[in-house]
C-alpha positions in Angstrom: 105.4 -39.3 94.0 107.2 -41.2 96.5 106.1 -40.7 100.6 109.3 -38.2 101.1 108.7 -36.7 98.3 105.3 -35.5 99.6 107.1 -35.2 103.5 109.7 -32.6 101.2 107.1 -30.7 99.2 105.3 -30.4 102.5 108.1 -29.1 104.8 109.0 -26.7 101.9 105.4 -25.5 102.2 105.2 -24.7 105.7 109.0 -23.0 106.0 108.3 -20.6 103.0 104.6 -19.7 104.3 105.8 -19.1 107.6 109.6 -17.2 106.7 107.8 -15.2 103.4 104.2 -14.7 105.3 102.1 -16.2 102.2 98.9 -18.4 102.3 99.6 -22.0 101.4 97.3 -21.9 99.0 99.3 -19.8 97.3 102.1 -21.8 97.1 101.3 -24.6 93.9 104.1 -26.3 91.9 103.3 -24.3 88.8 103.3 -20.9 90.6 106.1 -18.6 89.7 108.2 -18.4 93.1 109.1 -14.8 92.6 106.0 -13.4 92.3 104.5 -15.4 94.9 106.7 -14.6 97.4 107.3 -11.5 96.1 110.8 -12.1 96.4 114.0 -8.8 96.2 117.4 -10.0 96.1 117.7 -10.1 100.0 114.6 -12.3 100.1 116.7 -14.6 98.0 119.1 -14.5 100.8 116.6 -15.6 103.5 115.4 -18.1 101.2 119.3 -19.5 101.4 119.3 -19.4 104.7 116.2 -21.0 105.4 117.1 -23.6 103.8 120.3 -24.7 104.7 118.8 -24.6 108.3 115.9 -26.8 107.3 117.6 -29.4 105.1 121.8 -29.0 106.2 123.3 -28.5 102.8 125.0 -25.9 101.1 123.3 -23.6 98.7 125.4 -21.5 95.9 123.3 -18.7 94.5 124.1 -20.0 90.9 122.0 -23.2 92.2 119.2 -20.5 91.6 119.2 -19.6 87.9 116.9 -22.4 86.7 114.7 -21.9 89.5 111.4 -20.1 88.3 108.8 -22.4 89.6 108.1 -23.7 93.1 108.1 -27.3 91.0 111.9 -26.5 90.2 112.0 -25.5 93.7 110.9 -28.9 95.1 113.2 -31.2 92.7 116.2 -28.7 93.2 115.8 -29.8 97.0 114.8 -32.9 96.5 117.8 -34.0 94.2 119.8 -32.2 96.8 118.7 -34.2 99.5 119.2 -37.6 97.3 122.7 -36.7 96.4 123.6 -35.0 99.9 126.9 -33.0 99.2 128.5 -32.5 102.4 127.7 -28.8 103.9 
């Protein structure tokens, strides 16, 4: 895993314990996001928000429906960042 990677997946971490009040520990690539962060259809729209304060792109909540994991989580982000749509 490259150094931003790790920087990414880290940031993700902290923003999601903090907005969604979870343990970090918690929070594992394999983990099931929904559950974890027991997450209603408004959460999802915090989550949006969240992150399109922390990493200034766009999210469309079809982006969503192959996200189950918090490891689809990270490389949604992560490719996001790479290709960096403009907002």
């Amino acid at each position: 895993m490259k150094q931003n990677e790790a920087a990414i997946i880290e940031k993700i971490n902290h923003f999601l314990s903090e907005e969604f009040e979870v343990e970090k520990d918690k929070i594992t690539p394999g983990g099931n996001i929904k559950e974890v962060l027991e997450l209603d259809s408004l959460d999802y729209i915090d989550l949006v928000v969240v992150i399109e304060n922390n990493f200034s792109f766009k999210v469309k909540p079809e982006d969503f429906a192959g996200i189950t994991t918090f490891r689809d989580f990270y490389d949604y982000v992560i490719t996001r960042l790479s290709t960096k749509e403009p907002a």
